[in-house]
N, C-alpha and C positions, 0 to 999 in steps of 0.2 A: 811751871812746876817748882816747887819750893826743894828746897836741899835737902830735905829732910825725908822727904820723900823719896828721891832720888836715892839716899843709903838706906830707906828701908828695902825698896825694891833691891836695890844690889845683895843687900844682906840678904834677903828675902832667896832671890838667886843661886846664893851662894851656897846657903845649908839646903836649900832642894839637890843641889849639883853635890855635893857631901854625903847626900843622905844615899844618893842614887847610888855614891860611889863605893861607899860600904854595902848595899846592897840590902837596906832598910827600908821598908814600906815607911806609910807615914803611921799607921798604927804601932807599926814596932817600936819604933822613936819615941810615939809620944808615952809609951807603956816605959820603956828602956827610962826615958829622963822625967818621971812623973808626971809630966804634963798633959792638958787636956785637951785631943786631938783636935780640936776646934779652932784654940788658938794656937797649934800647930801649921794649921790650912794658913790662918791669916797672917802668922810669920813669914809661911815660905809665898805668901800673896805680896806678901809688903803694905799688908795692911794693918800691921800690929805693931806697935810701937812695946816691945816686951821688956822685961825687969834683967838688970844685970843676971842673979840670978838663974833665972831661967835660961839664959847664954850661958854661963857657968855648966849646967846639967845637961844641954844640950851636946855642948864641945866635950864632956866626958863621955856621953852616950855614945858619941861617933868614935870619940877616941882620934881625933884630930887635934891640930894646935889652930889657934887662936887664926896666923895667917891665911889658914882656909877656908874660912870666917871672913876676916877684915883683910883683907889684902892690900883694903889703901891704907890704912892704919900702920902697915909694919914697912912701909917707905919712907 
């Protein structure tokens, strides 16, 4: 399994475990941060490689920081 993959899945993880903890469906999210709940699914699958961006509008839709997102990033 390539590296790359490995942080998608983690990312992928993370903002489902995020999404759950605000207590957002994955419609509300993807409605909340523009996005098109499809490649919302493939985000939180780890099967979508997504645009800075689109992280940007996702982390304000939750209204979290960056850490709860990337956790190996802020060590």
């Amino acid at each position: 399994m390539e590296e790359n993959d490995v942080l998608l899945r983690e990312f992928g993880r993370n903002l489902r475990r995020a999404r759950r903890e605000v207590g957002l469906t994955q419609e509300k999210l993807a409605e909340r941060s523009g996005m098109d709940i499809t490649n919302l699914q493939r985000i939180e699958a780890g099967k979508y490689n997504t645009k800075v961006l689109s992280l940007i509008r996702l982390r304000d839709a939750l209204g979290i920081e960056w850490d709860d997102l990337l956790p190996q990033f802020g060590k």
